[in-house]
Every structure is written in structure tokens, then in C-alpha cells.
BANU-155822 format. One line per field, with one value per residue (C-alpha): residue in one letter; residue number from 1; x, y, z. Coordinates in steps of 0.2 Angstrom, whole numbers. Layout:
N
resn <- A|...
resi <- NUM|...
X <- X|...
Y <- Y|...
Z <- Z|...
***
This chain:
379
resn <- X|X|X|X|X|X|X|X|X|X|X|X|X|X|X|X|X|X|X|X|X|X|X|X|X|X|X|X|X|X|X|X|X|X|X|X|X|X|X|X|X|X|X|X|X|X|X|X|X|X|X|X|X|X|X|X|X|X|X|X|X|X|X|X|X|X|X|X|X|X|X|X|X|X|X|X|X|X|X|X|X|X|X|X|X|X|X|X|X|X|X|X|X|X|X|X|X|X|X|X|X|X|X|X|X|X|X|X|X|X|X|X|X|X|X|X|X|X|X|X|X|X|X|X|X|X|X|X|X|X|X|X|X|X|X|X|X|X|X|X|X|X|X|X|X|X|X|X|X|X|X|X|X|X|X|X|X|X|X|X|X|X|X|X|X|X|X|X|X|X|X|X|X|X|X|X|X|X|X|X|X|X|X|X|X|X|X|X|X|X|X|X|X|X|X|X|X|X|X|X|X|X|X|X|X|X|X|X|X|X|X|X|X|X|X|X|X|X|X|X|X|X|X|X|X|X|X|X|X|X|X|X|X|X|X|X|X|X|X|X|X|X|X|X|X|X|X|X|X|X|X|X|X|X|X|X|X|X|X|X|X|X|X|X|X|X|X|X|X|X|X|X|X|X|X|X|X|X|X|X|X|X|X|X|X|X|X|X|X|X|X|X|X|X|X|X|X|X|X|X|X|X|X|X|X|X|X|X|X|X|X|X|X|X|X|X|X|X|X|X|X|X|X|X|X|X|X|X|X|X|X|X|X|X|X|X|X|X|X|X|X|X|X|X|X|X|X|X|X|X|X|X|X|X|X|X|X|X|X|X|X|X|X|X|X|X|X|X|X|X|X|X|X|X|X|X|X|X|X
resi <- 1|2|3|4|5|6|7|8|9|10|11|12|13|14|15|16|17|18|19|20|21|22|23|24|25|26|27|28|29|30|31|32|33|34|35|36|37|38|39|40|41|42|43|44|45|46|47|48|49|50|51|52|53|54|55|56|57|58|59|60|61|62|63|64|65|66|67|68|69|70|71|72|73|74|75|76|77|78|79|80|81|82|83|84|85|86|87|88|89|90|91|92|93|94|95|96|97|98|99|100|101|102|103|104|105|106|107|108|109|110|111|112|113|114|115|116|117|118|119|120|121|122|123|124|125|126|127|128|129|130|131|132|133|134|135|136|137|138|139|140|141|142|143|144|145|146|147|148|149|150|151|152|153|154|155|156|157|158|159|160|161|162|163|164|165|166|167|168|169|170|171|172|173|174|175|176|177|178|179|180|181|182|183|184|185|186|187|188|189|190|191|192|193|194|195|196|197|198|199|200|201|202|203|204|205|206|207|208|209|210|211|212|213|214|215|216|217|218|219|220|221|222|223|224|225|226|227|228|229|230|231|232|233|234|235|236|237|238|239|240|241|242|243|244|245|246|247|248|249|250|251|252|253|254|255|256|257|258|259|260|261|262|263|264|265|266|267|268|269|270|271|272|273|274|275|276|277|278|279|280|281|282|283|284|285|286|287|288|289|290|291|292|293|294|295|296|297|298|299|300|301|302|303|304|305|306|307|308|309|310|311|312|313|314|315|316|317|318|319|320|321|322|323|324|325|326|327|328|329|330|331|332|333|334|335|336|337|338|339|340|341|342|343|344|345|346|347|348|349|350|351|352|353|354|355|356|357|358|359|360|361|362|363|364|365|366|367|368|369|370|371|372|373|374|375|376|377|378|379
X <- -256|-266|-254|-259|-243|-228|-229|-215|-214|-208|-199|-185|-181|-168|-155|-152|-166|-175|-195|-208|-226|-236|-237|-243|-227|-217|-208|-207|-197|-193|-182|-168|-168|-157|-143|-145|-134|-120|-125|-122|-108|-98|-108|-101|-106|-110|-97|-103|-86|-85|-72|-85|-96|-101|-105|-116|-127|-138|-150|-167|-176|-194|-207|-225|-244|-255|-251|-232|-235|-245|-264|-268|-268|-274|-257|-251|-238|-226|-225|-217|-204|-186|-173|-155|-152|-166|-165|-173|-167|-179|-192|-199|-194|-208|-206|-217|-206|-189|-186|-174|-176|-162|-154|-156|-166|-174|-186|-201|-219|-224|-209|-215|-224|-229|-247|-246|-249|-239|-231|-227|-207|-210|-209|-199|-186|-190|-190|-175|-166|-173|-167|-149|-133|-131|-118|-130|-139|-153|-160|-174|-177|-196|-202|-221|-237|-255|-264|-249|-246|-232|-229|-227|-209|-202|-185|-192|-212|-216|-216|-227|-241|-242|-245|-262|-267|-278|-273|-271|-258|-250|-250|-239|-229|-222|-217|-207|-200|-209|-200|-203|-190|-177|-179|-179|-162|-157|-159|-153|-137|-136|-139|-123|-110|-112|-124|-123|-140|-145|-163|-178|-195|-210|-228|-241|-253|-268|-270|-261|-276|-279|-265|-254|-236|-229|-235|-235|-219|-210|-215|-208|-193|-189|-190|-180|-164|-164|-162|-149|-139|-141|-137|-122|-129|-128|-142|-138|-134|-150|-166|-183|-196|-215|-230|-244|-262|-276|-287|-283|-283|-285|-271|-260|-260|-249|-238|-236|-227|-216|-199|-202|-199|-186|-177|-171|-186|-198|-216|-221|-237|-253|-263|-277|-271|-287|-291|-295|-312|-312|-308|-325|-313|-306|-290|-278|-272|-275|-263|-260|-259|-246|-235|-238|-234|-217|-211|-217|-204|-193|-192|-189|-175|-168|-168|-161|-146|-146|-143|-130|-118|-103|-104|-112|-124|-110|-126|-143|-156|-166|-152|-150|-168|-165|-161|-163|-172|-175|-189|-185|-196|-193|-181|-171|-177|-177|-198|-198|-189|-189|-179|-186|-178|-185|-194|-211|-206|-201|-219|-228|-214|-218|-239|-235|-228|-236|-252|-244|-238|-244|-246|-232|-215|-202|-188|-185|-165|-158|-145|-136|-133|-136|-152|-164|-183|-193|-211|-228|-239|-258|-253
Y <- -133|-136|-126|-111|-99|-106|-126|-134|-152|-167|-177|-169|-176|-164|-152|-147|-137|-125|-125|-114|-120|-105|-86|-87|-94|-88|-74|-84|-98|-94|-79|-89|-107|-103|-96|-114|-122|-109|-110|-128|-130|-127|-138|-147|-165|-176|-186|-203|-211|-225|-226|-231|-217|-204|-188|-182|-194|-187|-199|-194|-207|-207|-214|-213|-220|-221|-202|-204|-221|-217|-214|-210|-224|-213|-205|-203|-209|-195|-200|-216|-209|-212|-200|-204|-194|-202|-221|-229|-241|-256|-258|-275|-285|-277|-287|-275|-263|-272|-267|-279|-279|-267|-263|-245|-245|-230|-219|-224|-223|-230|-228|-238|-255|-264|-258|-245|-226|-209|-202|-184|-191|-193|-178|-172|-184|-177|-159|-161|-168|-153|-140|-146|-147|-161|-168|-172|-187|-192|-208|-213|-225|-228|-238|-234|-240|-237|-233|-235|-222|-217|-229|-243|-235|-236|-245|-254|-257|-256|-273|-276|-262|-271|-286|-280|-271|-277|-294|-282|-270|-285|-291|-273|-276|-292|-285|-274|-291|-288|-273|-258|-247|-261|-260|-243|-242|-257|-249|-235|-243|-249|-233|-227|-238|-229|-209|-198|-198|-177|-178|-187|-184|-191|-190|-196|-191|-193|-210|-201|-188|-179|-181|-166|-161|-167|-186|-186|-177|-186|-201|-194|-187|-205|-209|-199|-199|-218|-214|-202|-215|-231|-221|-213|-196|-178|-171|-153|-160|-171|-162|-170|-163|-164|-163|-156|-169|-164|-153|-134|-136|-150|-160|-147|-138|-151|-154|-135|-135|-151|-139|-135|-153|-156|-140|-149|-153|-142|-141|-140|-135|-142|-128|-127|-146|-157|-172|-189|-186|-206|-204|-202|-198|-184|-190|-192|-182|-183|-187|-166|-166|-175|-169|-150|-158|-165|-150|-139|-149|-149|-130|-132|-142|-132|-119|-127|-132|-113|-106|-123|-117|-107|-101|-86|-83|-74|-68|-60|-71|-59|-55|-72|-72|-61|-60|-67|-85|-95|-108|-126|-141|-160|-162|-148|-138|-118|-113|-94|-81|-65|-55|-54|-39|-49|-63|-56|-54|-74|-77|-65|-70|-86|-84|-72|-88|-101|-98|-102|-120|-135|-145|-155|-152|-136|-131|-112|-108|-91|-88|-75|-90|-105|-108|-121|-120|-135|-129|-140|-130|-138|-153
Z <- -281|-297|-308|-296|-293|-288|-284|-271|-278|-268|-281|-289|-307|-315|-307|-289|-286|-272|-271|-265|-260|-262|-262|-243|-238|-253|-241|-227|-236|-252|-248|-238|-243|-258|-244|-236|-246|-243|-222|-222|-232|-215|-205|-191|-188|-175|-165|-174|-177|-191|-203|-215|-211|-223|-216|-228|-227|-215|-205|-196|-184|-186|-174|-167|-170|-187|-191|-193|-202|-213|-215|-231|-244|-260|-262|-281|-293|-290|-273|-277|-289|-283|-278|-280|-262|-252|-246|-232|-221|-223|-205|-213|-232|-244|-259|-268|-266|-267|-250|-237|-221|-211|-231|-238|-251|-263|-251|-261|-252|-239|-229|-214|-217|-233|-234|-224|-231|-234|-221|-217|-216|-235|-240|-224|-233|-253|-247|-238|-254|-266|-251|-247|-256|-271|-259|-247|-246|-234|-224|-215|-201|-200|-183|-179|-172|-176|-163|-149|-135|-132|-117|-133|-134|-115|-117|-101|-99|-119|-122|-109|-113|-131|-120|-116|-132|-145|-157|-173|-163|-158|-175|-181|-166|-173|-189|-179|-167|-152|-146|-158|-148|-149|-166|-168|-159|-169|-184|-179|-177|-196|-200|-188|-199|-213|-210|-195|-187|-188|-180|-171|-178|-168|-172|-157|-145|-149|-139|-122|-128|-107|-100|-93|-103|-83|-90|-107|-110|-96|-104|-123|-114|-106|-125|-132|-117|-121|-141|-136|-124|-132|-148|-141|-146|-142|-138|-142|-160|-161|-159|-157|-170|-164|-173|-167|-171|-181|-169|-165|-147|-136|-133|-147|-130|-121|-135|-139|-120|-124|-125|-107|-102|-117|-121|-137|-143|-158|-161|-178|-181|-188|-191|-206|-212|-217|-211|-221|-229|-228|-207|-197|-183|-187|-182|-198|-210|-229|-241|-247|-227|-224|-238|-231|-213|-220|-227|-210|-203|-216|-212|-192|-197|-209|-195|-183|-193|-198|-183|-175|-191|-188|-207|-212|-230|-241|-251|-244|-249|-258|-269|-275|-283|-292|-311|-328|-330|-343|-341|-351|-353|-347|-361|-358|-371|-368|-369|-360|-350|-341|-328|-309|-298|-280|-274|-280|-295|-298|-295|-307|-319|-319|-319|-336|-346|-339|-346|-363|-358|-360|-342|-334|-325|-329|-325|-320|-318|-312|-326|-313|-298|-305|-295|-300|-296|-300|-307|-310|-320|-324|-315
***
């Protein structure tokens, strides 16, 4: 955010922390994820029975074509910086990134392939860490394909449509061996011995771009009932997460009506995210893109678990932001303070004393609730 108001930032390298993005979606966001923590502590899990299975180790699925792989390249050094709560479960060996093949591993960019680019389940994954409970712990399973339709994932014909595509999608199909739902559901597995899968996410469409939500979402709903089956899901417990591709209308109009084919499934929305100044298609998102992208859904989820818990917010959210902070550096060491009677006030308290600090990460703490807020300023 260019030290501009209040900056949500991915990596988290100090306390349990909340975040907020901006003073657009400050209110919207900022005003109840600090309750979050509280809601979920009463969480009921998924029927995933393992007696090596830790239930806070929540797992997420994630699939699709270039966009959920990852487009953009150019993405920076904070995007590689390891969270102690976010692994990955390894889709190829990646020496580069001391990555094995079906081994967790530290959720460092890119999740999906060796040379592939930052995804939005990046910062789905980071934002998730930063928004939940310090006893919570999170892991990705990254299977896509550039350039696939969806027809690339059918339990049944998938193999066969690669068959026919081009050598280089052949060549990304090997990596995941031949059968890139296979794997996905063999991986998916691993995952099952020691988290509790919690959601789907799914980024395609461009390349089923004309066809109806009666075809294409038939074809994503065939998908997703086989994850769910050969998975041993629930359904109800396991939603799908869409995102929408990078055009205001066109085929956005047949993923918007997805959840009336799969009444578990959410769109989340791509609305005013740029496209890759370095894509003369128009097609894929840039690297700011796709860590917005990630936290949209980050917010769906976060929802959605919301509203399946039994267990109430003991404390409105817009009481919780208030109070005394104190602002401290990297090191720990105390810089500034001021009191905040609402939400608002958080934000003009923290443009009144960042003017006077030098650039680089902060840390703003509630000295009423505890609260941590991760702060960039200049940077």
C-alpha cells in the first residue's frame, strides 16, 4: 500500500496478529476479524478420522489453469518469507526450494511448480495464518494446469483430453504423473493422515470461455462430487471457492451462477484487479492482483466458517478496536502511542505517527485486548 493508511501484509514475523488492507475495506473487514478468533474457537471439524490427525491443521485443495498457478513471476522477497503455520504439501521435488515431492514443506512462493509464479492461494494460505488463532496451522495442496479446461480434471476423460492438447501442456501434465486429478486426490490423501481438509478453492474458465453454467458448471460439479467421494468428504463441511477471471463480464456471468448448479460452492469476486502489464491477453492477474485475489477469498472462508460455528462473538467487534496502543519497532522497542475510541479512529491514529517513522514493518498492539496489527509504513 506504499505506506498509505493501513497496510494488510501477508507475511507475519512477530505476534499473532489481524490486518487490514485499506480504508475502502477497513469497515468491512477490519471491524469483525478480531471476533474470528473467539467464533472459531468452538469450531466443529470435519469427520476425517486418523489417529494421527491434527485438527488444527487445516487443509485447502487448490486447483485450476495458469491463474491459480501462478502467472506472475515478478513477485518480491516478502513473498518468499516462511511462516511457521503454513506448509505446503509438495506437487513436484523443487530443489530450489527444499521442497520433496508429497512432504510438507514451508509455504514459500511458488506454491505449485518449480518455475511457476505467485498464486492467489499464496496469500489465501498467509492471510489465513495472520486471521486465525496461533493454534491454528494451514496447508496447501497445489495441483494446476496452464491453459487446461476444466475437462483436464474429469476423474474419467481427463487424461484423455491432455492426450490431444499441445506438447508443452503435456509436458506440465507429467510433472503431475499423467493424471492431474489423481494426483490431486493423491495428495489429498497425504494431507488426510495428518490435517483435516476445510475447503476447495478452483481458479478456471477462461479456456471453457462460451459455454453455458448447465456445461461448464456440470462439468466443475462432476469435479468437485468426485474430490468429495474419493476423499470421503462432506460436502456441507467443504465448500468449493471460485474465482471469478480477469474481465467484468463475459464468461464472470457464468461463474457468478455456479451456486445454482453447486449450492456449496462461493464466487469470489475479481472486480477492479489489474491484469499483467507483461500479458498482451488480458488474461492474468498481476502479482498485487493475486495477493488481493487471495485474501477476497480469504474473507469468503472466513465467513463461511463464521456462520457453520455453534459459538457466538463474546465481544462486538467494534468494541475490540478500541483502546490504548502502543506502536513498537522490529525489535520490540516501544516508538509511539495513542488511544482510538472505534475503528476509524485506529486508522487516523496510525497516519498521525507514521509520518515520524522511518520506513519498514511495526507492530501496533491494543493494550486493552491484546490485539496485534502488523503495520508497513514507507514500504
Amino acid at each position: 500500500m506504499g505506506g498509505e493508511g493501513l497496510a494488510w501484509q501477508g507475511p507475519s514475523c512477530g505476534p499473532s496478529s489481524k490486518h487490514f488492507e485499506s480504508k475502502d475495506n477497513f469497515m468491512n473487514i477490519g471491524k469483525w476479524m478480531t471476533s474470528i478468533a473467539l467464533t472459531l474457537a468452538g469450531l466443529a471439524l470435519a469427520p476425517q478420522a486418523n489417529a494421527q490427525v491434527d485438527p488444527n491443521f487445516y487443509v485447502f485443495l487448490a486447483f485450476g489453469q495458469s491463474n491459480m498457478e501462478g502467472y506472475a513471476t515478478d513477485f518480491g522477497g516478502s513473498d518468499k518469507v516462511s511462516l511457521p503455520r503454513f506448509q505446503v504439501l509438495g506437487a513436484t521435488t523443487c530443489t530450489g526450494l527444499q521442497r520433496t515431492k508429497d512432504k510438507w514443506s514451508p509455504g514459500i512462493a511458488p506454491l505449485f511448480r518449480c518455475g511457476t509464479g505467485l498464486s492467489p492461494a499464496d496469500y489465501f494460505a498467509r492471510t489465513l495464518v495472520d486471521s486465525l488463532p496461533t493454534h491454528i496451522k494451514i496447508g496447501m495442496v497445489p495441483v494446476a494446469v496452464a491453459g487446461s479446461k476444466i475437462d483436464g480434471f474429469d476423474p474419467s476423460t481427463g487424461v484423455a483430453y491432455y492426450s490431444k492438447e499441445a506438447s508443452w501442456m503435456q509436458n506440465i501434465v507429467k510433472e503431475y504423473d499423467g493424471n492431474p486429478y489423481a494426483r490431486l486426490v493423491a495428495m489429498g490423501k497425504i494431507a488426510q493422515k495428518t490435517g483435516v481438509i476445510k475447503g476447495i478453492l478452483l481458479h478456471q474458465g477462461e479456456s471453457n470461455a462460451g459455454e453455458s453454467v448447465t456445461v461448464w458448471g456440470g462439468k466443475v460439479k462432476k469435479v468437485y462430487d468426485a474430490l468429495i467421494k474419493d476423499l470421503g468428504l462432506d460436502a456441507k463441511q467443504v465448500p468449493l471457492l471460485v474465482g471469478e477471471v480477469a474481465n467484468s463480464g463475459g464468461f464472470n456471468n457464468t461463474i457468478d451462477q455456479l451456486p445454482t448448479v453447486i449450492s456449496t460452492s462461493y464466487v469470489i469476486k475479481s472486480t477492479s484487479l489489474a491484469t499483467h502489464a507483461n500479458d498482451g491477453t488480458k488474461l492474468h492477474f498481476s502479482a498485487a492482483s493475486y495477493r488481493e485475489f487471495g485474501k477476497r477469498y480469504v474473507v469468503q472462508m472466513l465467513a463461511y466458517l463464521r456462520s457453520h460455528s455453534s459459538v457466538s462473538p463474546t465481544v462486538p467487534p467494534e468494541v475490540s478496536l478500541a483502546g490504548d496502543y502502543a506502536i513498537y519497532d522490529i525489535r520490540g522497542t516501544k516508538v509511539a502511542g495513542f488511544h482510538a475510541g472505534d475503528a476509524l479512529a485506529v486508522e487516523a491514529g496510525w497516519n498521525s505517527v507514521r509520518t515520524g517513522l522511518s520506513g519498514g514493518i511495526y507492530w501496533m498492539k491494543n493494550l486493552t485486548t491484546g490485539v496485534n496489527l502488523r503495520m508497513a509504513n514507507g514500504i
